[in-house]
C-alpha positions in Angstrom: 3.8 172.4 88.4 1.8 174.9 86.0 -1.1 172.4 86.1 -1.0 172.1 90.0 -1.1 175.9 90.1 -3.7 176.2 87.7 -6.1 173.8 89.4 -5.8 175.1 93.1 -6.2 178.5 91.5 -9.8 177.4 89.6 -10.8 175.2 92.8 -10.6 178.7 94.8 -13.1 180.6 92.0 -15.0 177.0 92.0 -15.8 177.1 95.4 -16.7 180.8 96.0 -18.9 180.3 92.2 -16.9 182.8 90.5 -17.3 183.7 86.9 -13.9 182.9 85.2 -13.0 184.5 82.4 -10.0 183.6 80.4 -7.5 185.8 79.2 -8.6 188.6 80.5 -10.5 190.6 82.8 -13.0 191.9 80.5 -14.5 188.9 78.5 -17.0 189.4 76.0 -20.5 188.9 78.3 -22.2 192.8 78.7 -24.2 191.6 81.2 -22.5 189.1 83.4 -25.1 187.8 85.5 -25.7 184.8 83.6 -22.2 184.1 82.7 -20.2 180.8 84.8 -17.4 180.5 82.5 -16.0 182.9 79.4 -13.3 184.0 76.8 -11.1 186.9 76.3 -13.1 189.5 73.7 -9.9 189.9 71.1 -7.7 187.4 69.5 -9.0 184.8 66.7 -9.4 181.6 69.1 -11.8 178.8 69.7 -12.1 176.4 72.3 -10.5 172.8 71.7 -12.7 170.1 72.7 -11.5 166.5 73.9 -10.0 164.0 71.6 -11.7 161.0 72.7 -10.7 157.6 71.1 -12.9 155.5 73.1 -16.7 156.3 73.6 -17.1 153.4 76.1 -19.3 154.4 79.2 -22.2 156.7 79.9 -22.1 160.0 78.6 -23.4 163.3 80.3 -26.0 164.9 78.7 -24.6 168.3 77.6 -21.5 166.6 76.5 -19.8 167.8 73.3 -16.3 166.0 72.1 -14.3 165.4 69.4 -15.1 161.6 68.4 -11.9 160.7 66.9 -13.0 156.7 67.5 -12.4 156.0 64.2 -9.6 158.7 63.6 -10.2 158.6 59.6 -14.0 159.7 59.8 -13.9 161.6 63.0 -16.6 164.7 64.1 -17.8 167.1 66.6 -20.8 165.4 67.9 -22.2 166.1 71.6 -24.9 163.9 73.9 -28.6 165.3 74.0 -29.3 162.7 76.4 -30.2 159.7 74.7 -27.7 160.2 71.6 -24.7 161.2 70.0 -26.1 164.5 67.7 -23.5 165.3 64.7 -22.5 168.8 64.5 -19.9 168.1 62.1 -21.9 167.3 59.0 -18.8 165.1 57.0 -16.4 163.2 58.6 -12.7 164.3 58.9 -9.1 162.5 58.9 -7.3 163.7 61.9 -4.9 160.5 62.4 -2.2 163.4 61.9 -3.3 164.7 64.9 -3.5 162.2 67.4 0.2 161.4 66.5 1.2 164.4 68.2 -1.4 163.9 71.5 0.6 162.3 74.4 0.7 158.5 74.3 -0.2 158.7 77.9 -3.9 158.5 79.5 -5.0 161.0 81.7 -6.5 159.8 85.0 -10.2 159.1 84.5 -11.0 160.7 87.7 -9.1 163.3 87.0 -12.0 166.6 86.1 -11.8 170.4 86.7 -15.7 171.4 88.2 -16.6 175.2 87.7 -19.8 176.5 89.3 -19.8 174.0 92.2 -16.9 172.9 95.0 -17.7 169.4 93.6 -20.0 167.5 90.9 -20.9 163.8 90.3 -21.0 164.6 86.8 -18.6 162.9 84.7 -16.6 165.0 82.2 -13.0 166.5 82.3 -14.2 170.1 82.2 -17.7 170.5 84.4 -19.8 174.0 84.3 -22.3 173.0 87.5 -24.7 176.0 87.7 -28.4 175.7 87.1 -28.3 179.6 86.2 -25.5 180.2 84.1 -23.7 179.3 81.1 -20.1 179.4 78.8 -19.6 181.9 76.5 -17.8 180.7 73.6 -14.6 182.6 72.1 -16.0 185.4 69.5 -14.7 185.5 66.3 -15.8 188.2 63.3 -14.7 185.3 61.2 -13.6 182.0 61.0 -11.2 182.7 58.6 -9.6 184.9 60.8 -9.0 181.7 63.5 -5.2 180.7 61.7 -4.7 177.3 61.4 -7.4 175.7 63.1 -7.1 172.5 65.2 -9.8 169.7 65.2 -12.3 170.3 67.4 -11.9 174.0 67.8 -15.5 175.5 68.6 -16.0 179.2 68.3 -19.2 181.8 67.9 -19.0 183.6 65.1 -20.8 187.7 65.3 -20.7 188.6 61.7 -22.8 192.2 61.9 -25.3 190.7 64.7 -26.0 187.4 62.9 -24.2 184.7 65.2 -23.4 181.7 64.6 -21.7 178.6 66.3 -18.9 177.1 64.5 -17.1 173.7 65.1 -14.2 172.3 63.1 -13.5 168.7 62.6 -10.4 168.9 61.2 -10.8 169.2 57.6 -13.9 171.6 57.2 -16.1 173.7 59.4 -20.0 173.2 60.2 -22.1 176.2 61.0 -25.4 176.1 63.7 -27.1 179.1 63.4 -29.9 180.6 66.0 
């Protein structure tokens, strides 16, 4: 029932294109004008990306996942377009992890669009806006972020150096820009 809730609630800010912020009403955007889609600005959090087992299919460019296709050497990788770009660096063993995911699949048509009142972009989570972004969670540290799950993405603003973070479940990469 939650889930019903929560999607009827996100298809009415989807189809006025709302900024959503989660977790609060405050975010951590100053200027929100360029802003489809944020996090709350306390709390050591990242965003979980999808656990996907199978890569079969066409991907979206702009997609970024959790390849857990081989669940003993899985990363963070995400589709430029023509390839699959590592953002993980090593591998990781996360077969702990998928024990605890629900045997079930989720219904491949099932997807949450954000930006748009619909998209023929394939994903489970699609930002449709050709003027505005997601701002990941903000973190002063990734230490701080307390038992991190695989696939957690988060920006790190260490004294006004940021920098993206991604864990794959055994270590974290770092993209700085």
């Amino acid at each position: 029932m939650k889930k019903i809730t929560l999607f009827i609630i996100m298809s009415c800010f989807s189809s006025y294109n709302a900024q959503v912020i989660f977790g609060d009403n405050i975010g951590t955007a100053t200027d929100k004008t360029s802003v489809l889609m944020e996090f709350p600005n306390a709390g050591n959090r990242g965003i979980i990306l999808p656990y996907i087992t199978n890569k079969v299919g066409t991907p979206t460019p702009g997609s970024i996942i959790l390849n857990a296709t081989t669940p003993t050497a899985a990363k963070v990788e995400y589709y430029n377009g023509t390839m699959w770009v590592d953002l993980s660096v090593q591998t990781a063993n996360i077969s702990s992890y998928l024990g605890i995911q629900p045997p079930s699949r989720e219904n491949p048509s099932a997807k949450m669009v954000i930006g748009s009142t619909s998209s023929t972009t394939e994903g489970i989570l699609v930002l449709e806006s050709t003027s505005k972004a997601m701002v990941l969670p903000i973190v002063s540290s990734h230490l701080d972020i307390i038992d991190p799950a695989p696939g957690m993405m988060a920006l790190i603003n260490n004294g006004g150096n940021k920098i993206m973070a991604v864990y794959n479940g055994s270590q974290w990469a770092f993209w700085t820009y």
